[in-house]
N, C-alpha and C positions, 0 to 999 in steps of 0.2 A: 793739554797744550792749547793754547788761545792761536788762532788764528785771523789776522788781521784785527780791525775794530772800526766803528762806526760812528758817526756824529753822536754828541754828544757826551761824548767820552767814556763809551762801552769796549770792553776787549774784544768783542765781538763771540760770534760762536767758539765754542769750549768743548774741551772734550777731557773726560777723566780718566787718568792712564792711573796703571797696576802695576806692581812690581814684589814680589816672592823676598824680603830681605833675608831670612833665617826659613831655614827647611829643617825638619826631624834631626838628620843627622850634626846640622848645624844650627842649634835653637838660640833662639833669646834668652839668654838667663836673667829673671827677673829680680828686683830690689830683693824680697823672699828669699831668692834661692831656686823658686821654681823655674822648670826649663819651659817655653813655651814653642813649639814649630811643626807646623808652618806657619809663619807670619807674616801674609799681604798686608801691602799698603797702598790704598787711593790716593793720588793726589794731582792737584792741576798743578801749571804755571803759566802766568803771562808775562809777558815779555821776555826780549831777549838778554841772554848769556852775555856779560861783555868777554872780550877777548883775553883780560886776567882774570877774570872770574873774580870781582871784585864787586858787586853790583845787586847780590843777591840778597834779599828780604824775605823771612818766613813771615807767614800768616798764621796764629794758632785760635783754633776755632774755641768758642765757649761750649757750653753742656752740651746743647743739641746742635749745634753746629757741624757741617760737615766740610769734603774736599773743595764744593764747589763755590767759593767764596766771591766769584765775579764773573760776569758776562752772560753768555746764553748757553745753554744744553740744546740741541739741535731741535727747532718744533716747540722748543720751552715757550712760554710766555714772560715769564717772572726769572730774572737771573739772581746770581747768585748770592748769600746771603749778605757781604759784604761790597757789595757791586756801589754803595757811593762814594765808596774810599778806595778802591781799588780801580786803576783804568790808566789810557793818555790824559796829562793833565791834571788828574785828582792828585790828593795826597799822597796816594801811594801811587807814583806815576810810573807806570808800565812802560812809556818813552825813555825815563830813565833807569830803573828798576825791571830786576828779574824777580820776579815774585812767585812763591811756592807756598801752598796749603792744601798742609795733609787729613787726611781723616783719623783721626787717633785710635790709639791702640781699643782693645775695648770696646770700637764704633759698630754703628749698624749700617753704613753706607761705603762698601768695598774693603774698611781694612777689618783684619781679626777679630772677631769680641764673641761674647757667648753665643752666637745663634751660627756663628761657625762649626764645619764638620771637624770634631778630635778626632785623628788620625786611630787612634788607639782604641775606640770601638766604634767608629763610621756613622755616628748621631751626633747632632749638635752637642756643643759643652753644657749648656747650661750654666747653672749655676756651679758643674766643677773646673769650669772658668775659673783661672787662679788670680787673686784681686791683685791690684798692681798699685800701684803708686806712682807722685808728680812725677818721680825721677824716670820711672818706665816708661810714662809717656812722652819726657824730653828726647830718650837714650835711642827711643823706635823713630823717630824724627832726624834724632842726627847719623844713624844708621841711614834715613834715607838721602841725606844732603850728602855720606861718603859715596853713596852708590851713584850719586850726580856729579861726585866726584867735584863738589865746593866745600873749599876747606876750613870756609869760617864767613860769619857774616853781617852784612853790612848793618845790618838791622834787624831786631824781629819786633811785630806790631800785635799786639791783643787783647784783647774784653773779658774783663770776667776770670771763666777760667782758665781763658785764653793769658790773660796777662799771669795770672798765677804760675803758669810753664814756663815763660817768660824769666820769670824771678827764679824759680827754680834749674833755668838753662844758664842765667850767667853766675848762680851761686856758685853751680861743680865748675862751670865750666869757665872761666873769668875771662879768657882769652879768646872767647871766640865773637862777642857780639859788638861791635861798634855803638850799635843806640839802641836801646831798648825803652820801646814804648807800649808801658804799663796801664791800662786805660779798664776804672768801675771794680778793680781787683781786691783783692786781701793777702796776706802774709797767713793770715791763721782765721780762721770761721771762728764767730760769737756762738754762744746756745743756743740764740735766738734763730741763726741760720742753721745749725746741723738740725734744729726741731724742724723745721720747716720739709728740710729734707727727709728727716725720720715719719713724718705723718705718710709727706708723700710713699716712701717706699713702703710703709704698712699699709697704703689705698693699693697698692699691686702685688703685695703679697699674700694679704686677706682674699684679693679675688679670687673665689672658685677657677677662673679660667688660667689662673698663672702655675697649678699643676706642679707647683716645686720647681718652677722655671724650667719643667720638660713640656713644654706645649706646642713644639716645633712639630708639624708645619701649621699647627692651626694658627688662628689670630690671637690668641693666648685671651692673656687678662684686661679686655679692653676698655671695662668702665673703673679700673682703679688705673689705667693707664692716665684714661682720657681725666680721672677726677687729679692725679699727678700733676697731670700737667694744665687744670685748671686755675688750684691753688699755685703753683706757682708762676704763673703768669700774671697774677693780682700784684707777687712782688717784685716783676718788671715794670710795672706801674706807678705812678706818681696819685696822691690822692686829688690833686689839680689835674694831672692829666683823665684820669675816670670822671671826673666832675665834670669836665670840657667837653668829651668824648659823648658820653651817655646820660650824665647831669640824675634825674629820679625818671629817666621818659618809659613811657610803657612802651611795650612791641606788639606792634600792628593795634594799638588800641589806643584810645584818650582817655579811656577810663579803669581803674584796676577791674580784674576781674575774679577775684579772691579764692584764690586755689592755691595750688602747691605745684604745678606744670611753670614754666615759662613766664612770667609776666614782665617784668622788665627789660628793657635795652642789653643792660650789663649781663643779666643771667643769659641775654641771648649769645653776647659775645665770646660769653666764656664757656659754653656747650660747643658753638664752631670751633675754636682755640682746640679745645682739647679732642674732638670728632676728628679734624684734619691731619693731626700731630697723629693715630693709628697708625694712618698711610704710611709717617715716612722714621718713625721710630719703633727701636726696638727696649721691651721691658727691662730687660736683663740688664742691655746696654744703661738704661737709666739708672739701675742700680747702682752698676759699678760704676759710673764717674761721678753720682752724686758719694759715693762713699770715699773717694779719692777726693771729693774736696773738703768732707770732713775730718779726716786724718791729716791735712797737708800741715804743716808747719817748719814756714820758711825758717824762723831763727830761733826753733828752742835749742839748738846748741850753739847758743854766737861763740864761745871760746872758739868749738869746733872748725866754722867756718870763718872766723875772724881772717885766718891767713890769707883765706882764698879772696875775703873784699879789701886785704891789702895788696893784692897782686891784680884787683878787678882794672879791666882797660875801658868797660864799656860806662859808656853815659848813660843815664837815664831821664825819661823824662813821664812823669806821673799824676794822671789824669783822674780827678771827680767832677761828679755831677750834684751841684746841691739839693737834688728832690730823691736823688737815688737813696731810700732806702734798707732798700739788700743789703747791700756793701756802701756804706756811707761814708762820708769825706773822710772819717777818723781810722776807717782802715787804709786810705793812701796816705794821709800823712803819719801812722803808722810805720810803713812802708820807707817815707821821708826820713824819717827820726835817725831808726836804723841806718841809716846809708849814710847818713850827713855823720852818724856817732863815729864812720871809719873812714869817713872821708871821702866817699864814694861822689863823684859830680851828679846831681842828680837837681833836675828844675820839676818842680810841682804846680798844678794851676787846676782850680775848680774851677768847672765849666756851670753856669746858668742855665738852666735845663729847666723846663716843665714837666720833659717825660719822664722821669723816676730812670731804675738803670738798663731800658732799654735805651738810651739816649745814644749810646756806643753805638747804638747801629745807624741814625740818623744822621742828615747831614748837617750841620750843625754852623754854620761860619769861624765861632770863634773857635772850637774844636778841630776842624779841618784845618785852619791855615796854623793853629800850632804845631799839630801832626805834620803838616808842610814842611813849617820851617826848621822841626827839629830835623826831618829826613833832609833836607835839605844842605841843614849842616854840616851834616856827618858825610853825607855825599862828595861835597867842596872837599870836607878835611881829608876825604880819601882819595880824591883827585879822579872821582866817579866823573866824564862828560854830563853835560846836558845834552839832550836830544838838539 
């Protein structure tokens, strides 16, 4: 819960609340089949409730993304990951929006995921953590939005694989989102991204310290964590962006010094990147949501769901970045095709980007004030005040 906010258009101090949705005797039943409980969920909100509960926006975070998506944690210095879009004033304006973002199922910052205690012998899961899917991580979300007791919403906003939930929240669900803002996403992973992923999770499985993902309490596998989450931070990158950033400059030197340790800028960047990332992620947890985005696939059965994009109410509006990449233009207008093939209202715009697809997190002009104007519209059309 955000309380008050400060110049500049911060929410001010935050604090991330918990809630128990599913217990043992009342479990989650997953996509699978498997039953999963007890299953906590972290999640903030800023701003207020309107009085019909009409007003409300989810946030859904990308891979390593967590609940804390805007403002300050008490004594933080750095707020939260989505803090230039989120606030009074910004895009996602806290004046007029109630905004909620949870940590997802799976997670390693307050909700369930493998480093959780299984009721059933009193040691973390592990790896018999049962893998879930996009749908399980909509289904533990909208679990938390009935326990808030909002019964559909005005918007949901997200990056990545944030937007991926997204698509997969108004496929099952048609009737509940207003506007959905899809931003750097995919409907279905190339080769070239589930490979990416696959190295990664072979640098933490190979590690001696990942123990068959029983290495709880220790600090498990941290130099295939930290190599994880090296290589994939090159492709949140733009190769203009690395060029601009760090160009060929040595570190701490003007001249090479011909060894195999540290010599460059960039190799320095990406030993902090991945050293830092220890702290606040957990192995496991990477496991399983890079495997849920290689399984995901929004339309291999459009028969199947054809009915549900003739009944769809929500808009969409569907964001690239032209250096990203990852996920490159052709997977939103992908995205596009689909939607436009059943009629689905959906406005598409590549954004001009330097920075490859971290770009989503930036604050961006023409970015921002589209995100604006689409929340903005849907706001008018549902008769949401302005502050």
């Amino acid at each position: 819960m955000a309380t008050g906010h400060q110049p500049g258009g911060s929410v001010g101090t935050v604090v991330t609340q918990r809630v128990v949705l599913f217990t043992e005797d009342d479990p989650f039943v997953l996509e699978s089949g498997a039953h999963l409980g007890p299953v906590e969920v972290a999640y903030e909100t800023y701003g207020a409730l309107n009085d019909d509960r009409s007003n409300a926006v989810i946030i859904c975070h990308a891979l390593t993304g967590d609940a804390h998506a805007a403002g300050l944690h008490d004594g933080a210095r750095r707020p939260g990951w989505w803090d230039s879009i989120i606030g009074p004033g910004k895009p996602v304006d806290t004046e007029r929006y109630h905004v909620i973002c949870t940590n997802l199922l799976g997670g390693c910052q307050g909700t369930t995921g493998p480093a959780s205690v299984d009721p059933a012998t009193g040691e973390p899961y592990g790896l018999r953590f049962p893998l879930f899917t996009m749908r399980d991580l909509v289904e533990v979300q909208r679990a938390l939005l009935a326990h808030l007791e909002i019964p559909r919403l005005l918007a949901a906003v997200g990056g990545s694989l944030g937007g991926m939930q997204i698509l997969q929240w108004a496929l099952d669900h048609p009737q509940e989102i207003d506007a959905a803002t899809i931003v750097c996403a995919s409907s279905r992973l190339t080769p070239q991204n589930i490979a990416f992923s696959a190295v990664a999770r072979e640098a933490i499985m190979r590690d001696p310290g990942f123990a068959g993902g029983d290495y709880y309490p220790g600090r498990g596998p941290e130099v295939g964590l930290s190599i994880a989450r090296m290589m994939a931070h090159i492709t949140y990158l733009s190769e203009e962006s690395m060029r601009t950033k760090f160009g060929r400059r040595f570190q701490d030197s003007d001249e090479p010094r011909f060894g195999f340790d540290v010599d460059f800028e960039v190799e320095s960047y990406l030993n902090h990147q991945g050293a830092v990332f220890l702290d606040r992620f957990d192995a496991n947890s990477y496991l399983y949501l890079t495997r849920v985005m290689d399984y995901f696939d929004a339309f291999a059965d459009i028969e199947e769901i054809a009915p549900r994009l003739a009944d769809m109410v929500s808009r969409f509006l569907v964001l690239s970045f032209d250096s990203d990449w990852r996920f490159d233009t052709t997977h939103s207008r992908e995205i596009v095709r689909v939607l436009n093939a059943h009629r689905v209202e959906v406005s598409f715009r590549e954004i001009a980007s330097p920075h490859g697809h971290d770009s989503f997190l930036l604050p961006l002009p023409e970015y921002h004030d589209t995100v604006r104007g689409f929340l903005a519209r849907a706001a008018d059309e549902a008769g949401v005040a302005e502050a």
